[in-house]
N, CA, C and O atoms as CSV, one atom per row, in Angstrom:
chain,resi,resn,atom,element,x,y,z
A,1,UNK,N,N,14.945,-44.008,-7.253
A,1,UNK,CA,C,14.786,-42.891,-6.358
A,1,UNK,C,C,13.688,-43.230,-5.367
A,1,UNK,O,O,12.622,-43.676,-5.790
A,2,UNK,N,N,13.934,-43.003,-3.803
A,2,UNK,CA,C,12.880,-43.331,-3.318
A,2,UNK,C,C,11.393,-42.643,-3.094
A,2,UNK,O,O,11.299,-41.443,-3.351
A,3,UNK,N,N,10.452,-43.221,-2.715
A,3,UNK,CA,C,9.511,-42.135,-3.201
A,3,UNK,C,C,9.243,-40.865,-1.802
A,3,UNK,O,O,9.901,-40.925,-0.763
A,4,UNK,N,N,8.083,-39.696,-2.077
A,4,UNK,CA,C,8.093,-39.186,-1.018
A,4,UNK,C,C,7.138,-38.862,-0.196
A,4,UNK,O,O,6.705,-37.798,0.248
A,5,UNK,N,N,6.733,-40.630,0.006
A,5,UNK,CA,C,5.275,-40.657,0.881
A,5,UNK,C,C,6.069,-40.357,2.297
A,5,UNK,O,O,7.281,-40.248,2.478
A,6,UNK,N,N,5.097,-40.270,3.143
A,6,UNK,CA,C,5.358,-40.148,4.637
A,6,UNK,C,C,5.621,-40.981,5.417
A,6,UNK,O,O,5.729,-42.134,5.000
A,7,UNK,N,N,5.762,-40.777,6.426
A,7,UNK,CA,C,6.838,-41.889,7.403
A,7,UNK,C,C,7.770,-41.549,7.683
A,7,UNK,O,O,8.153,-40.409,7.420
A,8,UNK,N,N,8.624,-42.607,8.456
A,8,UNK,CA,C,9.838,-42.830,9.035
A,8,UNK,C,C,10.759,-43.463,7.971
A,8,UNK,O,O,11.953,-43.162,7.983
A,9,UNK,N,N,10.245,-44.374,6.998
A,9,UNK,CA,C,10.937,-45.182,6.390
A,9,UNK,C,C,11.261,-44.508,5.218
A,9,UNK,O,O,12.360,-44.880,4.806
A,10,UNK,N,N,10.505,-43.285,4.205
A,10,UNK,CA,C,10.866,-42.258,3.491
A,10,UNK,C,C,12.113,-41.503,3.894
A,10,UNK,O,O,13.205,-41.548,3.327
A,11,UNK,N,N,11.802,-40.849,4.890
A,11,UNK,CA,C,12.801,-39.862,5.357
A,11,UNK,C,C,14.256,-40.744,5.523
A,11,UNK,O,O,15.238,-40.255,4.966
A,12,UNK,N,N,14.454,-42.206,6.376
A,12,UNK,CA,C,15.443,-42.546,6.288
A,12,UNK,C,C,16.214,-43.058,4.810
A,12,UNK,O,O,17.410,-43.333,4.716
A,13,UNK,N,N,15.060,-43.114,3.538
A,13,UNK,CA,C,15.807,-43.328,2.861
A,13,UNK,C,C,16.323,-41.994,1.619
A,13,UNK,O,O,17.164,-41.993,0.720
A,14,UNK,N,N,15.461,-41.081,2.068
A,14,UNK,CA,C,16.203,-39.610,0.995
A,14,UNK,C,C,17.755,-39.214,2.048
A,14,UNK,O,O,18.803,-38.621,1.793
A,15,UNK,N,N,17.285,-39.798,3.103
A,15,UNK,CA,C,19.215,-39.278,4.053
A,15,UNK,C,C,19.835,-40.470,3.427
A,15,UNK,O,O,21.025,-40.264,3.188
A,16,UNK,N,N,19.563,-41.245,3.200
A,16,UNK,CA,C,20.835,-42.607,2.811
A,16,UNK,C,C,21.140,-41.537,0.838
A,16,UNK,O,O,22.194,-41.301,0.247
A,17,UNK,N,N,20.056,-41.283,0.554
A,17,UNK,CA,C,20.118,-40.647,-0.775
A,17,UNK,C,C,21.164,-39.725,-0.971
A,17,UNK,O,O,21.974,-39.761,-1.898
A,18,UNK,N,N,21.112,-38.858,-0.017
A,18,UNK,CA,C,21.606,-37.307,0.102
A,18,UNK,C,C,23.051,-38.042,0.634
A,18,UNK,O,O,24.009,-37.468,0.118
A,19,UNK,N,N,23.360,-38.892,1.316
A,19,UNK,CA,C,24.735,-39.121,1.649
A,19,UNK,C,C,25.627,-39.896,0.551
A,19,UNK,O,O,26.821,-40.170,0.670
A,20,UNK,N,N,24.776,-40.193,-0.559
A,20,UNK,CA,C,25.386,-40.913,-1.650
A,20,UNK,C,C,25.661,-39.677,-3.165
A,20,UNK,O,O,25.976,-39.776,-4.351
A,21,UNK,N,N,25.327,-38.639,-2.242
A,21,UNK,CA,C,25.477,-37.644,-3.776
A,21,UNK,C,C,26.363,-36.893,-3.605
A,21,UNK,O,O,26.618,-36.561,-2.447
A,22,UNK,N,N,27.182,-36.337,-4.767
A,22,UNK,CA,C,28.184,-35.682,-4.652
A,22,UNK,C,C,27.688,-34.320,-4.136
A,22,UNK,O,O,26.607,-34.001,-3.640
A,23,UNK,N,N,29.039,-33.462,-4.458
A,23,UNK,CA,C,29.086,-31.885,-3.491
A,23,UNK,C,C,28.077,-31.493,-5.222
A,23,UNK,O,O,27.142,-30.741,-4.948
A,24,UNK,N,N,28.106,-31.742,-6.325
A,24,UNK,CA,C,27.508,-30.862,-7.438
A,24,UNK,C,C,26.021,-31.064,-7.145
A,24,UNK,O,O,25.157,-30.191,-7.223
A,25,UNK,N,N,25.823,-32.531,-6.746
A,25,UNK,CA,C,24.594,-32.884,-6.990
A,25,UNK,C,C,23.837,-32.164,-5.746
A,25,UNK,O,O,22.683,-31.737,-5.738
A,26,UNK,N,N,24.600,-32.148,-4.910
A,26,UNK,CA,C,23.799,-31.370,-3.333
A,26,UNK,C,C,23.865,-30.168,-3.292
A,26,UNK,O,O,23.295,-29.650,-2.332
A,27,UNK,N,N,24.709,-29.060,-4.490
A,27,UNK,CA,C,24.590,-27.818,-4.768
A,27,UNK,C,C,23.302,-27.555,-5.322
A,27,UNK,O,O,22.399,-26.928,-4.768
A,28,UNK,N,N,23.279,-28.118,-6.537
A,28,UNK,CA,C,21.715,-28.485,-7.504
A,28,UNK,C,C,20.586,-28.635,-6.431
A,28,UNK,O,O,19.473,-28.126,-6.567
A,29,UNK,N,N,20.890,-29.218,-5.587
A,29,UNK,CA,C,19.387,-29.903,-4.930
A,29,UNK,C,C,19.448,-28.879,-3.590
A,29,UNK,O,O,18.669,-29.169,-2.682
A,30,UNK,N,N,20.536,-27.404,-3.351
A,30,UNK,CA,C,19.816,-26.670,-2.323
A,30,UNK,C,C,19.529,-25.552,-3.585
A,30,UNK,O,O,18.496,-24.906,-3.766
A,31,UNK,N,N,20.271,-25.543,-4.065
A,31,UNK,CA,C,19.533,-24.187,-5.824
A,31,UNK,C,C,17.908,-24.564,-5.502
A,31,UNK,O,O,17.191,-23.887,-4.765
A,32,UNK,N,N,17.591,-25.492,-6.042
A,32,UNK,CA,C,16.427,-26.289,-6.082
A,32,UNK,C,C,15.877,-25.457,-5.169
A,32,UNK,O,O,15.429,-24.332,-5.393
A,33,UNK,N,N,15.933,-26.228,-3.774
A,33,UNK,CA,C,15.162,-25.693,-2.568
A,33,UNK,C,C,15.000,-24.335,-2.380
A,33,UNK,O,O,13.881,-23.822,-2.365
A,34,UNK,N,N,16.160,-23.622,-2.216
A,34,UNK,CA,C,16.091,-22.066,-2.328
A,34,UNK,C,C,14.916,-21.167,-3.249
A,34,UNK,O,O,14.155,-20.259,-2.914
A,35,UNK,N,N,15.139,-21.848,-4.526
A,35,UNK,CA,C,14.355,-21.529,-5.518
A,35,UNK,C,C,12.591,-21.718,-5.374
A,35,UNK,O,O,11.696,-21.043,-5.881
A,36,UNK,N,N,12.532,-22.773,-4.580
A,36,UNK,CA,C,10.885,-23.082,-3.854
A,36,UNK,C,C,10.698,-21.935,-2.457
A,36,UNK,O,O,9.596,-21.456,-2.190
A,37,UNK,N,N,11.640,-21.689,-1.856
A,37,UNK,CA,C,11.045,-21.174,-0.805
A,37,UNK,C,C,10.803,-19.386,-1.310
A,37,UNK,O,O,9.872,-18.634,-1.020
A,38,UNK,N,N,12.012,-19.131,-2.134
A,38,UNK,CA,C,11.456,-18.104,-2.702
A,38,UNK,C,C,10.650,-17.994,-3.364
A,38,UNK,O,O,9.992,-17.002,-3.053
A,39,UNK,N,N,10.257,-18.515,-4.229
A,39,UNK,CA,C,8.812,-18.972,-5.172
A,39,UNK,C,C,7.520,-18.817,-3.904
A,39,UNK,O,O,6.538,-18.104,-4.117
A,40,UNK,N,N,7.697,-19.589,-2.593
A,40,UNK,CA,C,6.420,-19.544,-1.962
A,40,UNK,C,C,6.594,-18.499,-1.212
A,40,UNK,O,O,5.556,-18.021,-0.753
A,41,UNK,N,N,7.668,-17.941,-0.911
A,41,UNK,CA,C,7.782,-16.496,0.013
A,41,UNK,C,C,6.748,-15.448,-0.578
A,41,UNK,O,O,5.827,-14.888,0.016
A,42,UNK,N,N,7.228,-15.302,-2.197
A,42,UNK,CA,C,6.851,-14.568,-2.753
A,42,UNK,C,C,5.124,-14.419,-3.304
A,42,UNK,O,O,4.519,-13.457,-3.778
A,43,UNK,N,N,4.670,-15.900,-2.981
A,43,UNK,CA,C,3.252,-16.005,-3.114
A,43,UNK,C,C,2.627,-15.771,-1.681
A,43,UNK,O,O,1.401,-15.665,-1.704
A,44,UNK,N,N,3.102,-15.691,-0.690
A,44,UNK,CA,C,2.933,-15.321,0.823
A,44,UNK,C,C,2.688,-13.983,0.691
A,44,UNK,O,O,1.630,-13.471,1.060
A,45,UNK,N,N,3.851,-13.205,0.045
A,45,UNK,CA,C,3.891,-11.906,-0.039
A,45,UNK,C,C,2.676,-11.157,-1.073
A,45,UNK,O,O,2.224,-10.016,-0.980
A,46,UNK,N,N,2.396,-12.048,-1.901
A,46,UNK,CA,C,1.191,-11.502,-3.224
A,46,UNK,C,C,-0.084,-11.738,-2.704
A,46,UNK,O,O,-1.087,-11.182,-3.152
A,47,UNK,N,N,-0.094,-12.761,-1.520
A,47,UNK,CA,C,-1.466,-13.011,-1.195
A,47,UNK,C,C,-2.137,-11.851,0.125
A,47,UNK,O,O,-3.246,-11.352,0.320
A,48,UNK,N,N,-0.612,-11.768,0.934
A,48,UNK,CA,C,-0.948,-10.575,1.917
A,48,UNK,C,C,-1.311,-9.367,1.091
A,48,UNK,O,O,-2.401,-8.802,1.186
A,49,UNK,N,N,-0.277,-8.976,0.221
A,49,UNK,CA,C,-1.336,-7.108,-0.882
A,49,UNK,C,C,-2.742,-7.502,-1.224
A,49,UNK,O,O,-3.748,-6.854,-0.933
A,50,UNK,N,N,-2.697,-8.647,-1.882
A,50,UNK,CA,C,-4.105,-8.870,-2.038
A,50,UNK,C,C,-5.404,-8.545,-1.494
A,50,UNK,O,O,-6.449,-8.016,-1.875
A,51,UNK,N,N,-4.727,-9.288,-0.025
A,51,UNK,CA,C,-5.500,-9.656,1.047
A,51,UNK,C,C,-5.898,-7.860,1.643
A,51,UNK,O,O,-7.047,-7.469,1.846
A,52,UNK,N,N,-4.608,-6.984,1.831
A,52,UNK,CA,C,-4.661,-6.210,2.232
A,52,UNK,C,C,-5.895,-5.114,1.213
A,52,UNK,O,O,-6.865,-4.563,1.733
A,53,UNK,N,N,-5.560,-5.019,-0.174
A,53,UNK,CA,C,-6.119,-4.322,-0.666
A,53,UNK,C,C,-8.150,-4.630,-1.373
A,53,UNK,O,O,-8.988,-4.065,-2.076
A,54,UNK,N,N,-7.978,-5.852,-0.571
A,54,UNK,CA,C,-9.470,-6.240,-0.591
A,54,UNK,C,C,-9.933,-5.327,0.848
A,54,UNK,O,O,-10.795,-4.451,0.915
A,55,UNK,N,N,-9.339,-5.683,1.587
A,55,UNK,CA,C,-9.940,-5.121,3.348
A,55,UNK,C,C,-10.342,-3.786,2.903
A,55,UNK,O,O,-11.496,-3.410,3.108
A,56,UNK,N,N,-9.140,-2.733,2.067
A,56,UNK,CA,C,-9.305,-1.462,2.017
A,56,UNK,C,C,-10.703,-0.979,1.067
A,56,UNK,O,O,-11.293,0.097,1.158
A,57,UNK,N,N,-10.979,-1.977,0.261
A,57,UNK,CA,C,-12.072,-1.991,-0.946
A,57,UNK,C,C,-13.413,-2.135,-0.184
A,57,UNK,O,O,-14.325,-1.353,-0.452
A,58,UNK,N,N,-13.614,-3.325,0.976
A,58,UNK,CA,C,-14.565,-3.433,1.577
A,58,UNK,C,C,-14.858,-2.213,2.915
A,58,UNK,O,O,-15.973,-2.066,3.418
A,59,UNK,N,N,-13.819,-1.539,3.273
A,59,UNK,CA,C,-13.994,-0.750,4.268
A,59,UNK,C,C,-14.648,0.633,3.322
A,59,UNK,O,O,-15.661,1.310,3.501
A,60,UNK,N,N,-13.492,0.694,2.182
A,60,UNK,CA,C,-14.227,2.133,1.432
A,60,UNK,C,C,-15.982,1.636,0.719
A,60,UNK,O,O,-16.802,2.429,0.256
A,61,UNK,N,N,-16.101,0.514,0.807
A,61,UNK,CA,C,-17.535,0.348,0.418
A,61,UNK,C,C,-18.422,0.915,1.479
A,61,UNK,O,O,-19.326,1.735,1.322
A,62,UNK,N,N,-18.013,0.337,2.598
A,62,UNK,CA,C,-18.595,0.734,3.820
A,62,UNK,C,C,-18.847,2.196,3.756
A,62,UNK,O,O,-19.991,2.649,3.762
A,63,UNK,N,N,-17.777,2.939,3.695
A,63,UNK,CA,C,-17.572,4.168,3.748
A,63,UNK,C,C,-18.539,5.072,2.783
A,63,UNK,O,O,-19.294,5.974,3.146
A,64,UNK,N,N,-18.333,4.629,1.572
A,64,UNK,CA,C,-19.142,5.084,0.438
A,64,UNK,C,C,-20.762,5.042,0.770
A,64,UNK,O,O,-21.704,5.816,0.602
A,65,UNK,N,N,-20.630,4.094,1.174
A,65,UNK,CA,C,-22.204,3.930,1.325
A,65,UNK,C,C,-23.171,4.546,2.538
A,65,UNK,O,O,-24.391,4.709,2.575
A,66,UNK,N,N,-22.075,4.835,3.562
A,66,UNK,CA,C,-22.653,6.488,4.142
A,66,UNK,C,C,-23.046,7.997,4.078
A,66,UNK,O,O,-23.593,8.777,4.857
A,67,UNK,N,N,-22.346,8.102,2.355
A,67,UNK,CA,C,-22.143,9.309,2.029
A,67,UNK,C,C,-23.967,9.800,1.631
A,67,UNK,O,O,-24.849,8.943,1.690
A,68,UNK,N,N,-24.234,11.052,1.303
A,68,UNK,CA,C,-25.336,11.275,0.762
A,68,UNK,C,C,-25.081,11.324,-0.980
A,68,UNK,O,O,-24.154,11.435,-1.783
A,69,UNK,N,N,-26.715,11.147,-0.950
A,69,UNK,CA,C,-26.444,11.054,-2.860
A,69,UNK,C,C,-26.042,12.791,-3.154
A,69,UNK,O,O,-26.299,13.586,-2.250
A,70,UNK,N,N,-25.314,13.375,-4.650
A,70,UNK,CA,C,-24.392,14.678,-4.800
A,70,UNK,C,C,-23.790,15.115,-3.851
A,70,UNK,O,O,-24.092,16.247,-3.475
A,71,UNK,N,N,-22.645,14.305,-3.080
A,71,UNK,CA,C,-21.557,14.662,-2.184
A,71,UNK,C,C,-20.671,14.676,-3.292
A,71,UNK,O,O,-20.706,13.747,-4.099
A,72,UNK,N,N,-19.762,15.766,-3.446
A,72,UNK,CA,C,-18.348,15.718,-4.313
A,72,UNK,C,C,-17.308,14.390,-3.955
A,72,UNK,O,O,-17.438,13.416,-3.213
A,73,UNK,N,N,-16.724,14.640,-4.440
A,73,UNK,CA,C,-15.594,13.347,-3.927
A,73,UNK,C,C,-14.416,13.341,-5.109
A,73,UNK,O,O,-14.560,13.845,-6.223
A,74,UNK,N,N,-13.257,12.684,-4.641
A,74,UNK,CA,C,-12.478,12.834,-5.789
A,74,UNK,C,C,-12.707,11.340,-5.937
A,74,UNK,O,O,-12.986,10.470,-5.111
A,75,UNK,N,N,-12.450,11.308,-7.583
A,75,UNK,CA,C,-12.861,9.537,-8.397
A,75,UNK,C,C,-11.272,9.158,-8.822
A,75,UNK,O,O,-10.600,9.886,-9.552
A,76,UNK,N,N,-10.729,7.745,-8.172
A,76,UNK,CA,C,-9.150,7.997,-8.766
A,76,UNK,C,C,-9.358,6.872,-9.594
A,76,UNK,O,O,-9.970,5.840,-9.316
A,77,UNK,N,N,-8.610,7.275,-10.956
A,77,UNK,CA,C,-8.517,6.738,-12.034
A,77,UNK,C,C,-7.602,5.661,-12.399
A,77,UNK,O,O,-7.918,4.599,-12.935
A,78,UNK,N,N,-6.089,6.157,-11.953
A,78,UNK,CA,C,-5.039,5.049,-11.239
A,78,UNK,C,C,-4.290,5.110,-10.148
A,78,UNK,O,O,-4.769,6.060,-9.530
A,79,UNK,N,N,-3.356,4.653,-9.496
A,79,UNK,CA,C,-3.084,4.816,-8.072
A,79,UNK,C,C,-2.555,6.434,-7.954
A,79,UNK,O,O,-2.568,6.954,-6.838
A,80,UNK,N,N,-2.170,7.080,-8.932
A,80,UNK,CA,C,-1.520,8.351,-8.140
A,80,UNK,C,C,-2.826,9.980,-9.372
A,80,UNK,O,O,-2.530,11.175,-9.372
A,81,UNK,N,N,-3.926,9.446,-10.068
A,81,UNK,CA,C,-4.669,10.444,-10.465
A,81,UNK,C,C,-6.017,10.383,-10.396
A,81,UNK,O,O,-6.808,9.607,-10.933
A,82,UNK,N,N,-6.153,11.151,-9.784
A,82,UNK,CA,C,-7.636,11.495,-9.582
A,82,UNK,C,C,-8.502,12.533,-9.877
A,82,UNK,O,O,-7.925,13.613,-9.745
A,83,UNK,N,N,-9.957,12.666,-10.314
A,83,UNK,CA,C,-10.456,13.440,-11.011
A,83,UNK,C,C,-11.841,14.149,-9.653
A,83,UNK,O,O,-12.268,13.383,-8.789
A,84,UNK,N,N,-12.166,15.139,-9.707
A,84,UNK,CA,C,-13.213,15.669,-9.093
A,84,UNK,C,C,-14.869,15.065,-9.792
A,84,UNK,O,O,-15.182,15.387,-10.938
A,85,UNK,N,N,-15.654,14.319,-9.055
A,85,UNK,CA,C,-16.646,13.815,-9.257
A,85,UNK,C,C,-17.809,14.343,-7.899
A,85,UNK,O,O,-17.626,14.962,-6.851
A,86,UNK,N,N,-18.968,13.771,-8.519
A,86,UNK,CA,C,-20.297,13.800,-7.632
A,86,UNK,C,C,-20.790,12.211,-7.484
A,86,UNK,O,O,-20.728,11.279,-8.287
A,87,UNK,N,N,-21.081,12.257,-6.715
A,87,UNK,CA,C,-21.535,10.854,-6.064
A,87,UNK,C,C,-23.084,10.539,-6.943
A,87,UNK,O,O,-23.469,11.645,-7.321
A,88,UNK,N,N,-23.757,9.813,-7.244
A,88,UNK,CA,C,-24.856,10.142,-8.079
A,88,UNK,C,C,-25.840,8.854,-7.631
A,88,UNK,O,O,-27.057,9.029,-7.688
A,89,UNK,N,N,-25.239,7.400,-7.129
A,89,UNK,CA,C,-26.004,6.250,-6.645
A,89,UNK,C,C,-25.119,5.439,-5.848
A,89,UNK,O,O,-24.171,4.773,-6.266
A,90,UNK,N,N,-25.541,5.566,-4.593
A,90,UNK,CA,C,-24.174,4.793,-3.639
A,90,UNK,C,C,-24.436,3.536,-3.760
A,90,UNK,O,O,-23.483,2.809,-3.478
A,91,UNK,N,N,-25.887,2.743,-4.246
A,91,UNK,CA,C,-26.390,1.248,-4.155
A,91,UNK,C,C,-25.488,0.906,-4.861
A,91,UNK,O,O,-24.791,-0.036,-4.485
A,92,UNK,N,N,-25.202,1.582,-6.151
A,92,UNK,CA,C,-24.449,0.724,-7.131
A,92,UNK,C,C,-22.779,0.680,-7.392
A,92,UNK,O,O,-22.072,1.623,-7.037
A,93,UNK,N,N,-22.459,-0.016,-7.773
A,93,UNK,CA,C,-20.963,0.128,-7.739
A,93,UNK,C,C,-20.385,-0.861,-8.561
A,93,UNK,O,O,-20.841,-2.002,-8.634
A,94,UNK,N,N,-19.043,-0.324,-9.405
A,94,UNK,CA,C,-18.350,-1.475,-10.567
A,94,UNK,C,C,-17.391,-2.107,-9.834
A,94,UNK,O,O,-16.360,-1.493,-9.562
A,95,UNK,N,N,-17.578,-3.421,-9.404
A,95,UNK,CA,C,-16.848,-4.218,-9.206
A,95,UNK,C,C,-15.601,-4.926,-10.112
A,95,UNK,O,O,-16.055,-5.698,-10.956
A,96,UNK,N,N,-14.411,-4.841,-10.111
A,96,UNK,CA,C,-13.503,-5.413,-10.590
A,96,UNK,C,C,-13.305,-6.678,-10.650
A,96,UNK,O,O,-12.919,-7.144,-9.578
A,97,UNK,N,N,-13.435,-7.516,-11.600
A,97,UNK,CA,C,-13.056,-9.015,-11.220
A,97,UNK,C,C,-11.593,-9.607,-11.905
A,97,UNK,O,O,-11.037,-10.700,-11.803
A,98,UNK,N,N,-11.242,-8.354,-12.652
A,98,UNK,CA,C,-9.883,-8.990,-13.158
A,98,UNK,C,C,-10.057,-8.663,-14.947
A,98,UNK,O,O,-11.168,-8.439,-15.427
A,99,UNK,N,N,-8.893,-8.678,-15.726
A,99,UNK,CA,C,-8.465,-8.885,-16.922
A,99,UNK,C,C,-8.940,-7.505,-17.364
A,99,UNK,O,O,-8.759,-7.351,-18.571
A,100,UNK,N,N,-9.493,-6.450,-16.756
A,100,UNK,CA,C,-9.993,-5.366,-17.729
A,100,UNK,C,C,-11.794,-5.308,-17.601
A,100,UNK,O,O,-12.464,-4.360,-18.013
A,101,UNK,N,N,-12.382,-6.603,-16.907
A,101,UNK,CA,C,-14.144,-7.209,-16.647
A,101,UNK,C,C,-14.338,-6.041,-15.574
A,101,UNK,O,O,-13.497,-5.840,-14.698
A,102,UNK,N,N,-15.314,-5.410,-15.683
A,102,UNK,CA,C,-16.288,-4.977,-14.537
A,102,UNK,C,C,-17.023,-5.020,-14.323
A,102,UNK,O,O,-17.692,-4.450,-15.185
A,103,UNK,N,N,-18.020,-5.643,-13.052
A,103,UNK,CA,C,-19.510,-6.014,-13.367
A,103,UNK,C,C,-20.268,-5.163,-12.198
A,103,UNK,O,O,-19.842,-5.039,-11.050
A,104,UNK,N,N,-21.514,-4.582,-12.729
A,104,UNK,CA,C,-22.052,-3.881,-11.690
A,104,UNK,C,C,-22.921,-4.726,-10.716
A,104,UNK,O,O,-23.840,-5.419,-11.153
A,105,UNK,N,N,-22.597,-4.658,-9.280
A,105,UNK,CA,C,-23.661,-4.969,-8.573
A,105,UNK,C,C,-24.161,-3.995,-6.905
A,105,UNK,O,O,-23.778,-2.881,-6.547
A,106,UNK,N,N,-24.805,-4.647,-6.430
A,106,UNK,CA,C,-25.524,-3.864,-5.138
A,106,UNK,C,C,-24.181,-3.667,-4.427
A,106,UNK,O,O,-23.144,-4.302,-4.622
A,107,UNK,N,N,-24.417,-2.568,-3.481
A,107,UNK,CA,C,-23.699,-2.453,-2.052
A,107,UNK,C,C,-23.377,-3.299,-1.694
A,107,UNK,O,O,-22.163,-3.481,-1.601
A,108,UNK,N,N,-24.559,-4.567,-1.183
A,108,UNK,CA,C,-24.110,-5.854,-0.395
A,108,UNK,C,C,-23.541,-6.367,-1.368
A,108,UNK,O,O,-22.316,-6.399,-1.248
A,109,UNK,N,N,-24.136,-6.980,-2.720
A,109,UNK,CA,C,-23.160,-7.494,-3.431
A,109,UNK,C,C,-21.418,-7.547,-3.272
A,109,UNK,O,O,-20.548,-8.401,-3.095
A,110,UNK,N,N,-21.513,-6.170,-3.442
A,110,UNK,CA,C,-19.892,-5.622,-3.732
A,110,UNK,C,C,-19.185,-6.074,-2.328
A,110,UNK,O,O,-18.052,-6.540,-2.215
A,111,UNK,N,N,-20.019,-5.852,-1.411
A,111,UNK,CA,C,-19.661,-6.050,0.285
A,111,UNK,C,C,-19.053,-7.747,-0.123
A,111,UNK,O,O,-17.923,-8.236,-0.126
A,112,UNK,N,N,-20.407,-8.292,-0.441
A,112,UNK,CA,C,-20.023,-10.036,0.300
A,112,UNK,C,C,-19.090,-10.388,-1.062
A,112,UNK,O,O,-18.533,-11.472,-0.885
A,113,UNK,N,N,-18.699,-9.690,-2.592
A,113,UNK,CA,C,-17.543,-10.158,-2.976
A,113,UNK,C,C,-16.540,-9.883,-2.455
A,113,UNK,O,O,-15.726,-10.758,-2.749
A,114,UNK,N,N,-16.216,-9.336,-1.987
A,114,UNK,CA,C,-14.779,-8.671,-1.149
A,114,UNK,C,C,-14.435,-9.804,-0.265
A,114,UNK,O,O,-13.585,-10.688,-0.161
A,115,UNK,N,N,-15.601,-9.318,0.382
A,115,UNK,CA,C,-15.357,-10.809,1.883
A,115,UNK,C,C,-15.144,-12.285,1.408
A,115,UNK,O,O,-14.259,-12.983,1.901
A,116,UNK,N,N,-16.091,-12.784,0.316
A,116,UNK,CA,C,-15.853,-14.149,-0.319
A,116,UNK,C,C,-13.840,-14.035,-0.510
A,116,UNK,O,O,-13.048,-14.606,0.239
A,117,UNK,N,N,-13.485,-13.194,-1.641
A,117,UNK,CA,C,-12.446,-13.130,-1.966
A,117,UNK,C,C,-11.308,-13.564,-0.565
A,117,UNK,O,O,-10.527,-14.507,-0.441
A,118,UNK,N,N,-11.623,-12.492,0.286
A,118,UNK,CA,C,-10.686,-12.818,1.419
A,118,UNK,C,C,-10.775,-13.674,1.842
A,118,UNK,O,O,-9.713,-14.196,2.180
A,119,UNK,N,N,-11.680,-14.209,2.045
A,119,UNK,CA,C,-11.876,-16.097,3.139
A,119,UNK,C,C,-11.076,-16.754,1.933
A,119,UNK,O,O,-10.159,-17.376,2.469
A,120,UNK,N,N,-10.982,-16.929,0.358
A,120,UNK,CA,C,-10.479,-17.740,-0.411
A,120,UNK,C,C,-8.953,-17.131,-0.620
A,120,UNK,O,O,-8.242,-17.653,-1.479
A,121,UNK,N,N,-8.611,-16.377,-0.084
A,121,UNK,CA,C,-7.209,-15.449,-0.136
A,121,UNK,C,C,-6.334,-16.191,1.170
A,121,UNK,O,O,-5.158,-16.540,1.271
A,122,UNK,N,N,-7.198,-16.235,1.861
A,122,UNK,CA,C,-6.738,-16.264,3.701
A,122,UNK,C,C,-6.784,-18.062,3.607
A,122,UNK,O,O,-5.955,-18.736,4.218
A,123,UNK,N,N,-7.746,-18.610,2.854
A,123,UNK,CA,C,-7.621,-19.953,3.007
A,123,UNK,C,C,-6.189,-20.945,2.084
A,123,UNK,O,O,-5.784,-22.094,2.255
A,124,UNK,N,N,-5.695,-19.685,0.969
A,124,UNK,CA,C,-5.076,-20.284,0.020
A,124,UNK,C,C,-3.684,-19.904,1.305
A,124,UNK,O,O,-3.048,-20.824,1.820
A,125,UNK,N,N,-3.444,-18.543,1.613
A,125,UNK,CA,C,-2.712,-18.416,2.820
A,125,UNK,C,C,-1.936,-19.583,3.395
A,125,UNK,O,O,-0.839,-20.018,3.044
A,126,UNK,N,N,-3.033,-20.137,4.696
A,126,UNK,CA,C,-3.162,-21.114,5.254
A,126,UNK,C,C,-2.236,-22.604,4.472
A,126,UNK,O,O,-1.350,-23.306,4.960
A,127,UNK,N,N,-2.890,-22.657,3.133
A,127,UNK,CA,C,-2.172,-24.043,2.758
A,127,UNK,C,C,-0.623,-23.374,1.821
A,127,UNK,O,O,0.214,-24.119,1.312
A,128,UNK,N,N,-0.588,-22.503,1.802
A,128,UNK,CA,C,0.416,-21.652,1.762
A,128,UNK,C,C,1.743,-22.312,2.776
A,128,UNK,O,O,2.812,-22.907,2.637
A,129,UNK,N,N,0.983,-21.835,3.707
A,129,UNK,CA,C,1.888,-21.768,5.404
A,129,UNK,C,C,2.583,-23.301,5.609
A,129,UNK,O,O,3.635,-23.682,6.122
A,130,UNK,N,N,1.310,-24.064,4.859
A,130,UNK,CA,C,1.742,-25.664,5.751
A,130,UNK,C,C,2.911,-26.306,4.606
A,130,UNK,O,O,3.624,-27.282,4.841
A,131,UNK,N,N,2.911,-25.625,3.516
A,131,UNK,CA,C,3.632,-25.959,2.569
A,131,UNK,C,C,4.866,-25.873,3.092
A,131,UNK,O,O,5.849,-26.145,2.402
């Protein structure tokens, strides 16, 4: 099989390849392909919510952190319930990092994880794209 470094001389030899394989074997090998682009569509698509629902985390930080200390507010628990709360320390805040972990840190903290996240969201993106 030839290999699939780069060049001119690769490419001419996976076409000499592809013209020596039957109709089963070139069914198999667009299954194949299909099966990758949906695979990376779909990581395109997981990295944009991501991406999106970090922006919304760092803007409501923003937001939060204008409020005065005992402003009411509703606290939502999961995406569609929410409970009536009082605001009690805007510095602090539980950051989510995954698996069920929450770790408390500052305003800025919470600020520059968000933002870290997105530059490493937006960069995985990127090699995403060239794929």
């Amino acid at each position: 099989m030839a290999s699939r470094g780069g060049g001119s001389g690769g490419a001419m030899m996976r076409a000499a390849e592809i013209d020596k394989m039957s109709v089963e074997q070139l069914k198999a090998l667009k299954e194949q392909a299909d099966l990758e682009v949906n695979l990376l569509q779909d990581s395109l698509n997981n990295i944009r919510t991501a991406t999106a629902r970090l922006d919304i985390a760092s803007t409501s930080l923003h937001d939060l952190s204008l409020r005065p200390q005992g402003k009411k507010m509703l606290v939502p628990l999961t995406a569609s319930l929410y409970v009536p709360g009082t605001l009690d320390d805007a510095d602090k805040v539980l950051v989510d990092v995954g698996t069920g972990y929450f770790i408390e840190k500052t305003m800025a903290e919470g600020k520059d994880y968000c933002e870290r996240k997105i530059n490493l969201l937006k960069s995985n993106y990127d090699q995403l794209v060239e794929v």
